[in-house]
mmCIF file of the N, C-alpha and C atoms, coordinates in Angstrom:
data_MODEL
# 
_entry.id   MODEL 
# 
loop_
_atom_site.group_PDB 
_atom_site.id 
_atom_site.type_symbol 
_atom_site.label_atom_id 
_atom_site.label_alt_id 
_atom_site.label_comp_id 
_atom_site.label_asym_id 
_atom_site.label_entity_id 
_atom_site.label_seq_id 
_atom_site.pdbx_PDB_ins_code 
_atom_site.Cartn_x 
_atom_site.Cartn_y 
_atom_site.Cartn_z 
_atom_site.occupancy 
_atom_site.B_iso_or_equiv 
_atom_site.pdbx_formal_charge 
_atom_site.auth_seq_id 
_atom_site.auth_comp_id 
_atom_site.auth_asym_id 
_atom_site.auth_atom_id 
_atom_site.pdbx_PDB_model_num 
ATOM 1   N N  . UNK A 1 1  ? 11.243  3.901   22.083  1.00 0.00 ? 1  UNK A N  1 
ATOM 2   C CA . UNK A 1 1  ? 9.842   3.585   22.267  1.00 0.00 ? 1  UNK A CA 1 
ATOM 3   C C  . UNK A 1 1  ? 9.222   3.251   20.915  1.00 0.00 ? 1  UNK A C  1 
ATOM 4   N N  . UNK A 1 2  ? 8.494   1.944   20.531  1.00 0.00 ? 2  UNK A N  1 
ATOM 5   C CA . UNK A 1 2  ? 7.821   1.408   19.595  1.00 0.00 ? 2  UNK A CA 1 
ATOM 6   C C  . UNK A 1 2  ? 6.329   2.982   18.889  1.00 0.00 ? 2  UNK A C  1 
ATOM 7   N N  . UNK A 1 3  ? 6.871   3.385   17.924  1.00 0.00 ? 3  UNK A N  1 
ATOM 8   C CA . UNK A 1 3  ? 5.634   3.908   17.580  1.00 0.00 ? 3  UNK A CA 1 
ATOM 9   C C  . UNK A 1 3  ? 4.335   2.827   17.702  1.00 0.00 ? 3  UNK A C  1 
ATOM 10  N N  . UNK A 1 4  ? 3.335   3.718   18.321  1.00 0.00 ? 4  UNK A N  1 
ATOM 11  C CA . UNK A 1 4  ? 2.290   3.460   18.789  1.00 0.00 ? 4  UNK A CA 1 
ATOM 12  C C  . UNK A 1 4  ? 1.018   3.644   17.365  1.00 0.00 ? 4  UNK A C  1 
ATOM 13  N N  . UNK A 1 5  ? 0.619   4.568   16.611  1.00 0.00 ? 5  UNK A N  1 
ATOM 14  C CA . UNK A 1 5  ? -0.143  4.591   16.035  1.00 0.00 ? 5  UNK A CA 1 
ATOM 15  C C  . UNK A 1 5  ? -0.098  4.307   14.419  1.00 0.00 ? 5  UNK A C  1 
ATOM 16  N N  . UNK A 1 6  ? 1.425   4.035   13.794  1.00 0.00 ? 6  UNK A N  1 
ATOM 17  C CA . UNK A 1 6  ? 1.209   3.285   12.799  1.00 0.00 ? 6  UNK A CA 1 
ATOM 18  C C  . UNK A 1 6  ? 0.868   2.167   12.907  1.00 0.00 ? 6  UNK A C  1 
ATOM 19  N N  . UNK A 1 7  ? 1.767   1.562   13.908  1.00 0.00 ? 7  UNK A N  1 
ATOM 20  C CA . UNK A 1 7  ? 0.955   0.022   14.872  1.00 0.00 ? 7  UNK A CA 1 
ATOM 21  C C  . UNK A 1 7  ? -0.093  -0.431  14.738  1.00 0.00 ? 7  UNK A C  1 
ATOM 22  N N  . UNK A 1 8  ? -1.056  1.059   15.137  1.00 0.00 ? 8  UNK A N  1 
ATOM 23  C CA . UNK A 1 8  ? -2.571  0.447   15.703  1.00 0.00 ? 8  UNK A CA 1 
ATOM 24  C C  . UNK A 1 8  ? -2.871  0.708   13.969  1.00 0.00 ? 8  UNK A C  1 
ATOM 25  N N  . UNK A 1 9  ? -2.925  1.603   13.235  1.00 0.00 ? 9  UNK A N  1 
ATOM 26  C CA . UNK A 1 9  ? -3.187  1.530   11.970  1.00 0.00 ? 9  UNK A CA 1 
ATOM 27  C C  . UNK A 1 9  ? -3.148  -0.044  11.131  1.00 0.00 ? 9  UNK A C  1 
ATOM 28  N N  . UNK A 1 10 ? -1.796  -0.441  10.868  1.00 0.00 ? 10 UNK A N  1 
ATOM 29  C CA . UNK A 1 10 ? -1.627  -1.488  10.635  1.00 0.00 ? 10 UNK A CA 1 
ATOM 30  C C  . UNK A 1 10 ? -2.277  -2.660  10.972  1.00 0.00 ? 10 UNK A C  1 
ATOM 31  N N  . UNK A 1 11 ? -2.640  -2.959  12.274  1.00 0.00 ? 11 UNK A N  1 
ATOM 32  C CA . UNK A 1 11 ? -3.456  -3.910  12.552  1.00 0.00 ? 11 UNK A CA 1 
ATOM 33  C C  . UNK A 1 11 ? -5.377  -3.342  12.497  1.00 0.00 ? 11 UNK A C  1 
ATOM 34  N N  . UNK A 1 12 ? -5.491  -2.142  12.436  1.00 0.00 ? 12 UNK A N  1 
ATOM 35  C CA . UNK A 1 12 ? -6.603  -2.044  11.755  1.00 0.00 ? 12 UNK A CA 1 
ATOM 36  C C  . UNK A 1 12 ? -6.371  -2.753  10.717  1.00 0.00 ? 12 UNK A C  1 
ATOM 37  N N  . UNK A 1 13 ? -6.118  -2.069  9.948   1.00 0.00 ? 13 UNK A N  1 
ATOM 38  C CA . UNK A 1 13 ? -6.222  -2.178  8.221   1.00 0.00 ? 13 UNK A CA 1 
ATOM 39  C C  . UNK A 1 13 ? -6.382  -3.731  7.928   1.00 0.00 ? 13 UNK A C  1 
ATOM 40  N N  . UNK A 1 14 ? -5.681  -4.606  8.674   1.00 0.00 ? 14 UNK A N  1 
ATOM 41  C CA . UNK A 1 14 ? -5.170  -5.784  8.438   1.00 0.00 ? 14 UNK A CA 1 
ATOM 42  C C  . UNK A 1 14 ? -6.305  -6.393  9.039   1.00 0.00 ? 14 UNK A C  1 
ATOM 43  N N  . UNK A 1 15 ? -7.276  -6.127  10.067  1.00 0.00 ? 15 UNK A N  1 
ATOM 44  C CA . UNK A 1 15 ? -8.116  -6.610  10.742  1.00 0.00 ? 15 UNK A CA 1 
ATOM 45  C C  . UNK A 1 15 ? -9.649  -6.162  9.848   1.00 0.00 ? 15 UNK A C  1 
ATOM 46  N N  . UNK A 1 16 ? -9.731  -4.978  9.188   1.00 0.00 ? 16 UNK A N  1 
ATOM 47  C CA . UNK A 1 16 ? -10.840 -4.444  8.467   1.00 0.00 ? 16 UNK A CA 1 
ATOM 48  C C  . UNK A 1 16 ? -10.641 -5.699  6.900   1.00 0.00 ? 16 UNK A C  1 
ATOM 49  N N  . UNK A 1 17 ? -9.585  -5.549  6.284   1.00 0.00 ? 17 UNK A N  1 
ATOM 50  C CA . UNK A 1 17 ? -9.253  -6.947  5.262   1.00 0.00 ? 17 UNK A CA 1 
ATOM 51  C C  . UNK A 1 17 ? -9.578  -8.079  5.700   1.00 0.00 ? 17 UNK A C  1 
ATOM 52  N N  . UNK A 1 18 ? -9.453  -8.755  6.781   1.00 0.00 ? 18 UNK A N  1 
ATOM 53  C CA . UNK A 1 18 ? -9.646  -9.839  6.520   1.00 0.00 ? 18 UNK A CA 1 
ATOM 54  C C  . UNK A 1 18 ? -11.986 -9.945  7.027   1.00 0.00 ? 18 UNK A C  1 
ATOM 55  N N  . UNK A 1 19 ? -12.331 -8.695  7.673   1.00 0.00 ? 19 UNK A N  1 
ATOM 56  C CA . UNK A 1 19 ? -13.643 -8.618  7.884   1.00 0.00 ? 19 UNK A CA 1 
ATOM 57  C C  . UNK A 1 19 ? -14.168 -8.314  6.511   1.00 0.00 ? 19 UNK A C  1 
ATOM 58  N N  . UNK A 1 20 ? -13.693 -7.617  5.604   1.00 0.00 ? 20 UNK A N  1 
ATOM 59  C CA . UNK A 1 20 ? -13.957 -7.351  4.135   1.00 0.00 ? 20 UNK A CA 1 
ATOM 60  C C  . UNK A 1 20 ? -14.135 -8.596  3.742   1.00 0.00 ? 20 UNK A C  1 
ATOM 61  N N  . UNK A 1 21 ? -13.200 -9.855  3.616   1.00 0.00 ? 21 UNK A N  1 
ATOM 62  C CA . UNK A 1 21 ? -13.081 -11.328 2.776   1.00 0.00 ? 21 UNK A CA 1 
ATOM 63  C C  . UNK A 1 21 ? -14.026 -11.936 3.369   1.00 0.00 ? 21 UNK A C  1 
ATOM 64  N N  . UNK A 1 22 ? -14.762 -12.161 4.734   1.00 0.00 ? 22 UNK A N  1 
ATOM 65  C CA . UNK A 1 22 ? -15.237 -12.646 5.287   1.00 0.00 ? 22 UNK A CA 1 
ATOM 66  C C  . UNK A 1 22 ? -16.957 -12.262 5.444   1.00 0.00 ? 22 UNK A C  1 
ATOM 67  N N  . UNK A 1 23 ? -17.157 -11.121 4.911   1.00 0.00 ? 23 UNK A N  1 
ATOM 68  C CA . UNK A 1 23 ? -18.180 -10.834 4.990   1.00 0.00 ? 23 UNK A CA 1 
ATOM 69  C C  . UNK A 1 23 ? -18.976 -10.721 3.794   1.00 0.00 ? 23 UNK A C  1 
ATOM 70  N N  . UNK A 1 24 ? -20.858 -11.078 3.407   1.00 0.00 ? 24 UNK A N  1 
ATOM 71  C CA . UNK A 1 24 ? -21.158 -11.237 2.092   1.00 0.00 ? 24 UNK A CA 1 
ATOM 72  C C  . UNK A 1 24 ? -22.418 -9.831  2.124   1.00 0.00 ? 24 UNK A C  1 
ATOM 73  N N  . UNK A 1 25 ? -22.515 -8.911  2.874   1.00 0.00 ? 25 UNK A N  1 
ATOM 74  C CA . UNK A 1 25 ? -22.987 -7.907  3.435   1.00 0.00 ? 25 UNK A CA 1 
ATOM 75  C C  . UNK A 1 25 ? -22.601 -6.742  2.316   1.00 0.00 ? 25 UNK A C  1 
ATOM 76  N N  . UNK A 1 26 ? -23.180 -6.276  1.481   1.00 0.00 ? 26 UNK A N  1 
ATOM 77  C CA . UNK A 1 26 ? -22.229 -5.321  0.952   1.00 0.00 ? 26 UNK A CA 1 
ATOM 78  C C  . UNK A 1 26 ? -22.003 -4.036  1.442   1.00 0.00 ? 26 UNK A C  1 
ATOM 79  N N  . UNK A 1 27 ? -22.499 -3.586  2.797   1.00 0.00 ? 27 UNK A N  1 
ATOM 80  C CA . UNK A 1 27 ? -22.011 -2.294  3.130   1.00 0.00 ? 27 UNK A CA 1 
ATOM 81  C C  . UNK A 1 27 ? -21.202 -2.348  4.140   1.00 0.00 ? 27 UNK A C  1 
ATOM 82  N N  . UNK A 1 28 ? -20.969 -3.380  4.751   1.00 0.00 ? 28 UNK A N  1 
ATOM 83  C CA . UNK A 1 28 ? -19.854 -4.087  5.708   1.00 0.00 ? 28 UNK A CA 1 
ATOM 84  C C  . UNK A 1 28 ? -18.589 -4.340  4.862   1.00 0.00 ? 28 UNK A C  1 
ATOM 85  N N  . UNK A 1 29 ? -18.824 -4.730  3.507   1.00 0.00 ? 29 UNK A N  1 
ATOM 86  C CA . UNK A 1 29 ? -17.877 -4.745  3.025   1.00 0.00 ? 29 UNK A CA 1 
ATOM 87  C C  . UNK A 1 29 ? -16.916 -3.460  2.403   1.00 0.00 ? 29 UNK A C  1 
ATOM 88  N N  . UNK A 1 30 ? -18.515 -2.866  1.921   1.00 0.00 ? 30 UNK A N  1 
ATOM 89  C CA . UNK A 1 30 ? -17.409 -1.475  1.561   1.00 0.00 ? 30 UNK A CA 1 
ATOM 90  C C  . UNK A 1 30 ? -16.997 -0.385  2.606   1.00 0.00 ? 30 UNK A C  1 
ATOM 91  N N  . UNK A 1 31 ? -17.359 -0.883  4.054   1.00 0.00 ? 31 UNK A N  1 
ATOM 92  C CA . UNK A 1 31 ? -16.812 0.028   4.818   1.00 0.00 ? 31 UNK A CA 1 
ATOM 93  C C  . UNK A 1 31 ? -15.842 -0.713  5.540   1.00 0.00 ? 31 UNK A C  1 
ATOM 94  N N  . UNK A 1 32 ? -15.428 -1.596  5.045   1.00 0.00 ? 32 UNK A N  1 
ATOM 95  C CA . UNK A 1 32 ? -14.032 -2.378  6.000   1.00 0.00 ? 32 UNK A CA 1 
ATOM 96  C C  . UNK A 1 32 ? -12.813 -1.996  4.488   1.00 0.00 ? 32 UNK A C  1 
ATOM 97  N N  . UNK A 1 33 ? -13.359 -1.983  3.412   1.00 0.00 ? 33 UNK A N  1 
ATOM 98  C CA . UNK A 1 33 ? -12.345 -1.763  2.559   1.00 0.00 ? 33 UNK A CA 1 
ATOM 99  C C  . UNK A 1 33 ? -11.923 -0.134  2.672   1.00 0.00 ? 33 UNK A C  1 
ATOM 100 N N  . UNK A 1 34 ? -13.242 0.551   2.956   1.00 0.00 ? 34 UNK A N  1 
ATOM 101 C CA . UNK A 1 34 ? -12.586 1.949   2.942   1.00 0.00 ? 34 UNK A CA 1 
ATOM 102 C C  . UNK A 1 34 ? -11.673 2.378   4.483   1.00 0.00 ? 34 UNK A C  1 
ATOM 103 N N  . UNK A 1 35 ? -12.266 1.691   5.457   1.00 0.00 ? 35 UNK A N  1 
ATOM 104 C CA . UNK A 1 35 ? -11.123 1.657   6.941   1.00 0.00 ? 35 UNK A CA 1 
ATOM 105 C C  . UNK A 1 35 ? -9.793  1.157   6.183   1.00 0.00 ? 35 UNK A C  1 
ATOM 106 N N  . UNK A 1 36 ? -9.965  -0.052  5.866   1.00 0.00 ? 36 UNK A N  1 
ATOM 107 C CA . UNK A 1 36 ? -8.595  -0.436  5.594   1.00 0.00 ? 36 UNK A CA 1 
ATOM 108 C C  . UNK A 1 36 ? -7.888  0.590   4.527   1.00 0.00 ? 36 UNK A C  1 
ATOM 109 N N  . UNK A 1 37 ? -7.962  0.963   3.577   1.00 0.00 ? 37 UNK A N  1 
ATOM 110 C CA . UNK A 1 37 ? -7.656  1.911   3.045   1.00 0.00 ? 37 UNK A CA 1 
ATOM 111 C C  . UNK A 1 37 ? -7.624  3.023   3.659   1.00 0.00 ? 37 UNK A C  1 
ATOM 112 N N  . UNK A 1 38 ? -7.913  3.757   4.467   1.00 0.00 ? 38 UNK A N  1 
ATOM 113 C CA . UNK A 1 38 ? -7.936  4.723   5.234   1.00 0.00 ? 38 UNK A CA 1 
ATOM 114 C C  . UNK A 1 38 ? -6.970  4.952   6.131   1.00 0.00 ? 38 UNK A C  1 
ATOM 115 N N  . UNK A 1 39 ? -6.816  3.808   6.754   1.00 0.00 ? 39 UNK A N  1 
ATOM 116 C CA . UNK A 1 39 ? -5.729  3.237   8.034   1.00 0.00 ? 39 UNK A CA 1 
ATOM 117 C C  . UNK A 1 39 ? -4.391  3.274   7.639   1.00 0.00 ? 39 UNK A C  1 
ATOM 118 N N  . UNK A 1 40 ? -4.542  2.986   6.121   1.00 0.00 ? 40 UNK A N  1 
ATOM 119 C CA . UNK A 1 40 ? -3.193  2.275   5.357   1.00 0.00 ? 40 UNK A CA 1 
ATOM 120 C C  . UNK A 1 40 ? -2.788  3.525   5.344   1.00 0.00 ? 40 UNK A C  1 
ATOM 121 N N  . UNK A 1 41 ? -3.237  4.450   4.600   1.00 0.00 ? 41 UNK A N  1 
ATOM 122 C CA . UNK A 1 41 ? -2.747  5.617   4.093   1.00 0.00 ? 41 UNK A CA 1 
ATOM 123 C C  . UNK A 1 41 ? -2.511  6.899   5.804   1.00 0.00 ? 41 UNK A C  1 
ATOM 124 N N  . UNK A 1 42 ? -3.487  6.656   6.152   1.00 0.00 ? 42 UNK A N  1 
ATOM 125 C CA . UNK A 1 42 ? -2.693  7.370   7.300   1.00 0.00 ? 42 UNK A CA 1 
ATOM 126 C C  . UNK A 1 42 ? -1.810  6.703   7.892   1.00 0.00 ? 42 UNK A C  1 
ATOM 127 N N  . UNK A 1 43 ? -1.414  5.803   8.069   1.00 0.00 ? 43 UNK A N  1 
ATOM 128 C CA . UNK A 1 43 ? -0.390  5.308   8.874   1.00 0.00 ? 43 UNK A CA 1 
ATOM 129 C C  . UNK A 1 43 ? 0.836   5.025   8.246   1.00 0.00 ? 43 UNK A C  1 
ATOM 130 N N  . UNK A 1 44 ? 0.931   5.569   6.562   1.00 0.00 ? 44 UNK A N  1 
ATOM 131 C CA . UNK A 1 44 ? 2.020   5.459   6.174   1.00 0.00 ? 44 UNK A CA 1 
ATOM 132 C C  . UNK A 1 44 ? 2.556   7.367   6.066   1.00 0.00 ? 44 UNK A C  1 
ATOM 133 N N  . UNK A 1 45 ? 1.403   7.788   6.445   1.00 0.00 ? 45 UNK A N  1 
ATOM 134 C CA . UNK A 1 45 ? 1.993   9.468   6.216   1.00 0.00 ? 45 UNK A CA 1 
ATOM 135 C C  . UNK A 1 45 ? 2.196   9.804   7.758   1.00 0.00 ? 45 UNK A C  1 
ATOM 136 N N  . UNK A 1 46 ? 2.094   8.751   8.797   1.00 0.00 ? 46 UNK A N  1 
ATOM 137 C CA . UNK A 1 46 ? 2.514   9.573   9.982   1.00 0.00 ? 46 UNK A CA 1 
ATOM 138 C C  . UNK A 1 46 ? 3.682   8.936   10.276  1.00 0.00 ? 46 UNK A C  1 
ATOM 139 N N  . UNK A 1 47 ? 4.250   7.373   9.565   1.00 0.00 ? 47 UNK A N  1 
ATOM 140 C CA . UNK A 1 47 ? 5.543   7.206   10.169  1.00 0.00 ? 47 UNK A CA 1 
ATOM 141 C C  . UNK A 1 47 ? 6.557   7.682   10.186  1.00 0.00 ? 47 UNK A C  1 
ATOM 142 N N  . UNK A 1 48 ? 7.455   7.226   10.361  1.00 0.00 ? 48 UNK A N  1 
ATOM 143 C CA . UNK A 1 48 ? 8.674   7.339   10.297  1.00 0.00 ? 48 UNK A CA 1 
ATOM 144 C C  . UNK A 1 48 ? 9.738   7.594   9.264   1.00 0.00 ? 48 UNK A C  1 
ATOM 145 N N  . UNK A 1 49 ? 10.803  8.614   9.327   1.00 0.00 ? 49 UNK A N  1 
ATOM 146 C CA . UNK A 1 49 ? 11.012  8.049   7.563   1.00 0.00 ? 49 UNK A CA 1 
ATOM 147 C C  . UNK A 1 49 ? 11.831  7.208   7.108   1.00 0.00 ? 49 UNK A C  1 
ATOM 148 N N  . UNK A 1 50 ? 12.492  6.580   8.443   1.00 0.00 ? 50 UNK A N  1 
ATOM 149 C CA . UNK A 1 50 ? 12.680  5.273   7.959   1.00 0.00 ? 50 UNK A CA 1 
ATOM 150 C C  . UNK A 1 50 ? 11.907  4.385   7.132   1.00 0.00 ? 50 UNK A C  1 
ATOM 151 N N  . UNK A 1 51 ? 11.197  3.747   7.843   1.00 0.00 ? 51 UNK A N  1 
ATOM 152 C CA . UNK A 1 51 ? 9.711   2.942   6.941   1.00 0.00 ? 51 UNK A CA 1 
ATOM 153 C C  . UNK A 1 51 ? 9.746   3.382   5.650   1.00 0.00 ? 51 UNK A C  1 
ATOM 154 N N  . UNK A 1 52 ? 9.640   4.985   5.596   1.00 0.00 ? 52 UNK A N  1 
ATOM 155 C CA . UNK A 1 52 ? 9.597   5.339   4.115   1.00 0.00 ? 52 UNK A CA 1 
ATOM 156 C C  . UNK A 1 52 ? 10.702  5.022   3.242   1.00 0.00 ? 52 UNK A C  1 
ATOM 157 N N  . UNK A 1 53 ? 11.948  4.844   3.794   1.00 0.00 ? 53 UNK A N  1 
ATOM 158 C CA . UNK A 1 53 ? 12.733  4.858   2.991   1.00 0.00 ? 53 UNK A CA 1 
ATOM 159 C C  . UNK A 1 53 ? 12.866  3.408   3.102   1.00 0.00 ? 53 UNK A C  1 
ATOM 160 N N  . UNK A 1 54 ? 12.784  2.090   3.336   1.00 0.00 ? 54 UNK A N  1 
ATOM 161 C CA . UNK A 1 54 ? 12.855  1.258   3.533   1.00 0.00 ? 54 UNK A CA 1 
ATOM 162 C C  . UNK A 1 54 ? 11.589  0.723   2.431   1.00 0.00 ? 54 UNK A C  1 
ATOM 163 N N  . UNK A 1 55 ? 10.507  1.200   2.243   1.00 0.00 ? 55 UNK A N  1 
ATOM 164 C CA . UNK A 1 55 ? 9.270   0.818   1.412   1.00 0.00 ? 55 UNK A CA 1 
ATOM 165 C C  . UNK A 1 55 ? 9.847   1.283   0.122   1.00 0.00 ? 55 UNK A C  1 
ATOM 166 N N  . UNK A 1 56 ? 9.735   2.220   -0.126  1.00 0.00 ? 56 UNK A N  1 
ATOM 167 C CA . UNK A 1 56 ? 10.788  2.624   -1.076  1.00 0.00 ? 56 UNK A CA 1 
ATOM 168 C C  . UNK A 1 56 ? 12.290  1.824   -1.668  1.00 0.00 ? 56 UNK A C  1 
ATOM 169 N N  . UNK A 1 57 ? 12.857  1.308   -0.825  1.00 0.00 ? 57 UNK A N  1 
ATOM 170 C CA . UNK A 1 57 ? 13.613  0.208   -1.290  1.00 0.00 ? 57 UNK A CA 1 
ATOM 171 C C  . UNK A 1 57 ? 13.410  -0.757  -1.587  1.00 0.00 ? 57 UNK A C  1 
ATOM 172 N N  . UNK A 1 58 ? 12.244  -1.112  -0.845  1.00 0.00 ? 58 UNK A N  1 
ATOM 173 C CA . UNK A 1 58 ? 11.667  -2.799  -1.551  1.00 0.00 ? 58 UNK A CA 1 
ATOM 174 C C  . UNK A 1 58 ? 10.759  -2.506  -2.898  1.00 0.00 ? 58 UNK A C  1 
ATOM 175 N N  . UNK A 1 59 ? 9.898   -1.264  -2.877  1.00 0.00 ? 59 UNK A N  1 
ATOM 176 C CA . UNK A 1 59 ? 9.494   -1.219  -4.062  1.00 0.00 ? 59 UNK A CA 1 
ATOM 177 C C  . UNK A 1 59 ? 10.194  -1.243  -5.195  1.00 0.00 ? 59 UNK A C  1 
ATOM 178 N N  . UNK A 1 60 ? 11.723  -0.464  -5.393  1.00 0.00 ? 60 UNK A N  1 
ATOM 179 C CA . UNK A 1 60 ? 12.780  -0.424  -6.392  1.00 0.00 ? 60 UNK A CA 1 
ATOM 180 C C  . UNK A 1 60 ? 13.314  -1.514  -6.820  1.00 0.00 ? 60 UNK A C  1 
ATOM 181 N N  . UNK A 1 61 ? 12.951  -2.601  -5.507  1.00 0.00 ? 61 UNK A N  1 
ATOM 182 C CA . UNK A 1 61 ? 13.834  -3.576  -6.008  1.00 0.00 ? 61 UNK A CA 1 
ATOM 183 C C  . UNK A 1 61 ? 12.976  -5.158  -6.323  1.00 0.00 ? 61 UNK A C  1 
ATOM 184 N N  . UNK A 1 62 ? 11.638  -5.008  -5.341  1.00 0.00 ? 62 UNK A N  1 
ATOM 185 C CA . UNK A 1 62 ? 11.049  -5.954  -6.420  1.00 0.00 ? 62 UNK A CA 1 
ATOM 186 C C  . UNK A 1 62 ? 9.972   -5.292  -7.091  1.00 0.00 ? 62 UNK A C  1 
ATOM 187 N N  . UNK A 1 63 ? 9.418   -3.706  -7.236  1.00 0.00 ? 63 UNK A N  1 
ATOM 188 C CA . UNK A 1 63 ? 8.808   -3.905  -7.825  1.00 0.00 ? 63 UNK A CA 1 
ATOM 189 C C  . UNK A 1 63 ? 9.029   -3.648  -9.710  1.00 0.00 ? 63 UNK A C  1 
ATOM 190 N N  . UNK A 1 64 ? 7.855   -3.836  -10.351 1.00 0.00 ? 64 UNK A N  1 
ATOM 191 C CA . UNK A 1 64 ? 7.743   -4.290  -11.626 1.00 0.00 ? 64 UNK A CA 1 
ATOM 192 C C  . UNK A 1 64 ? 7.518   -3.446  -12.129 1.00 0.00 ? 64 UNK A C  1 
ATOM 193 N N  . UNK A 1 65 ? 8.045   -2.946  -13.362 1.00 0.00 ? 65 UNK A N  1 
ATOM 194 C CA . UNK A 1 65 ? 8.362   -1.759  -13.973 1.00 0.00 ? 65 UNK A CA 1 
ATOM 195 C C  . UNK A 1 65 ? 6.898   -1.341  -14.944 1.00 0.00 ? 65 UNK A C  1 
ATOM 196 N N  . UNK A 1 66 ? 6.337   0.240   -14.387 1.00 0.00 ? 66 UNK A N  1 
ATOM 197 C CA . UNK A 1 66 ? 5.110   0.175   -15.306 1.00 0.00 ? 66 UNK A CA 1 
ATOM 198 C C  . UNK A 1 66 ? 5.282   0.517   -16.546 1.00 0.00 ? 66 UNK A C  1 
ATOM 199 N N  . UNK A 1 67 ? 6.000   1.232   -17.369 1.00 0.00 ? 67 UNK A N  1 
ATOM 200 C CA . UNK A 1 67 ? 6.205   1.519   -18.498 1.00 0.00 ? 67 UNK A CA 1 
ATOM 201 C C  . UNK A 1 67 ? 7.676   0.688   -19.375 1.00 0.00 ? 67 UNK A C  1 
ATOM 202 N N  . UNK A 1 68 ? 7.527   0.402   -20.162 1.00 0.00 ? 68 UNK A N  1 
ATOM 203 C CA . UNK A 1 68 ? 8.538   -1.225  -20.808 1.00 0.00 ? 68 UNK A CA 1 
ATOM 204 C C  . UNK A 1 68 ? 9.369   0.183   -21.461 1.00 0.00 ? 68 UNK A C  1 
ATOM 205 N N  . UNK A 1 69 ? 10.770  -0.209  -21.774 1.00 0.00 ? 69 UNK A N  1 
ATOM 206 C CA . UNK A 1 69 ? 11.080  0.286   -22.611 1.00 0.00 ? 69 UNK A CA 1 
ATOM 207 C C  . UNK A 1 69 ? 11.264  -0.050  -24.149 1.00 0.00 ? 69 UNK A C  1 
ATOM 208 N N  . UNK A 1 70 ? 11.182  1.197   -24.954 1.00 0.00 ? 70 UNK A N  1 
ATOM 209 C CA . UNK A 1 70 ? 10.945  0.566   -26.664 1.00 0.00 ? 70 UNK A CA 1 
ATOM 210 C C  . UNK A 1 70 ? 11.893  0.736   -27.154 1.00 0.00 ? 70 UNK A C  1 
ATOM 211 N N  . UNK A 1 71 ? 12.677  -0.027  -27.829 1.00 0.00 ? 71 UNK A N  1 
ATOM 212 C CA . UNK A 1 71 ? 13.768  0.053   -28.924 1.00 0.00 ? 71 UNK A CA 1 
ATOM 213 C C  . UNK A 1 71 ? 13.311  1.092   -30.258 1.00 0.00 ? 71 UNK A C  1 
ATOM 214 N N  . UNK A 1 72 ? 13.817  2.178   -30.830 1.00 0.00 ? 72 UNK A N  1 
ATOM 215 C CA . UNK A 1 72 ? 13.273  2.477   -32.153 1.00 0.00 ? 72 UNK A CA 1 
ATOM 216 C C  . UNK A 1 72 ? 14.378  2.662   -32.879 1.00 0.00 ? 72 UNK A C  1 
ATOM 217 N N  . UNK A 1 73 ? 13.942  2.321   -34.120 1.00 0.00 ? 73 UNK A N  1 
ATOM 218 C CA . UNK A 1 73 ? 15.758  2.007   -35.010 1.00 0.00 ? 73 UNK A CA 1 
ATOM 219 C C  . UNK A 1 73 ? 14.797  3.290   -35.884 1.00 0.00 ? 73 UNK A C  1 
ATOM 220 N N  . UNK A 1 74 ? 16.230  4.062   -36.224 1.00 0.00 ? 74 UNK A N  1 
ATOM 221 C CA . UNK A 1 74 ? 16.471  5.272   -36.645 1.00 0.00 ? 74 UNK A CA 1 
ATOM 222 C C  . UNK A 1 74 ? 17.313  4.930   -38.121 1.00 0.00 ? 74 UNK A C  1 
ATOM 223 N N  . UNK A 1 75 ? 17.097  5.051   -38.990 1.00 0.00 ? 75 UNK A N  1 
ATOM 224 C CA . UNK A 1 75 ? 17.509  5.167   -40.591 1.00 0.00 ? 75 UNK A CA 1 
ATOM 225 C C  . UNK A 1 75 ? 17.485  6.281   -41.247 1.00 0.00 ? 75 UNK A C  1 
ATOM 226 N N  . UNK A 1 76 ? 18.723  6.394   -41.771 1.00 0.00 ? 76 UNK A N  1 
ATOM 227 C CA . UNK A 1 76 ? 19.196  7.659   -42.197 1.00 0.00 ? 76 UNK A CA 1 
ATOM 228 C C  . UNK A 1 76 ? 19.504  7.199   -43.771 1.00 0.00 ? 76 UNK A C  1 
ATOM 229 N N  . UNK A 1 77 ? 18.682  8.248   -44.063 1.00 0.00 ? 77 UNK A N  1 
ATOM 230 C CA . UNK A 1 77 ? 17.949  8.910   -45.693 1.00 0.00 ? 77 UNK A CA 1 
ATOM 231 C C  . UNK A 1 77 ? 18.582  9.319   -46.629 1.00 0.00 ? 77 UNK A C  1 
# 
């Protein structure tokens, strides 16, 4: 059986974004950004942990590394 309420989350969130871009209202706007944000985050803490582990893999693999690493050359005295 298709989980049902990350589902409906998801297409919130996705439906509150595009009412956010579309709207020049600013309290329409900040309450479609905070649904969508809201939606997002619950509906990623009630899935599955597949999903999780699957988000988690795409993040590792495309995402972009926040801290660079530094070369430091060491000379001895």
């Amino acid at each position: 059986m298709l989980p049902v309420f990350p589902l409906l989350f998801f297409i919130i969130s996705i439906g509150s974004t595009l009412w956010y871009q579309r709207t020049d209202n600013d309290i329409f706007g900040v309450l479609a950004a905070a649904s969508a944000l809201t939606c997002l985050i619950w509906g990623l803490i009630i899935a599955h942990w597949s999903i999780h582990l699957v988000s988690l893999i795409m993040l590792l693999r495309f995402g972009s590394p926040v801290f660079n690493a530094i070369q430091v050359n060491v000379s001895d005295k």
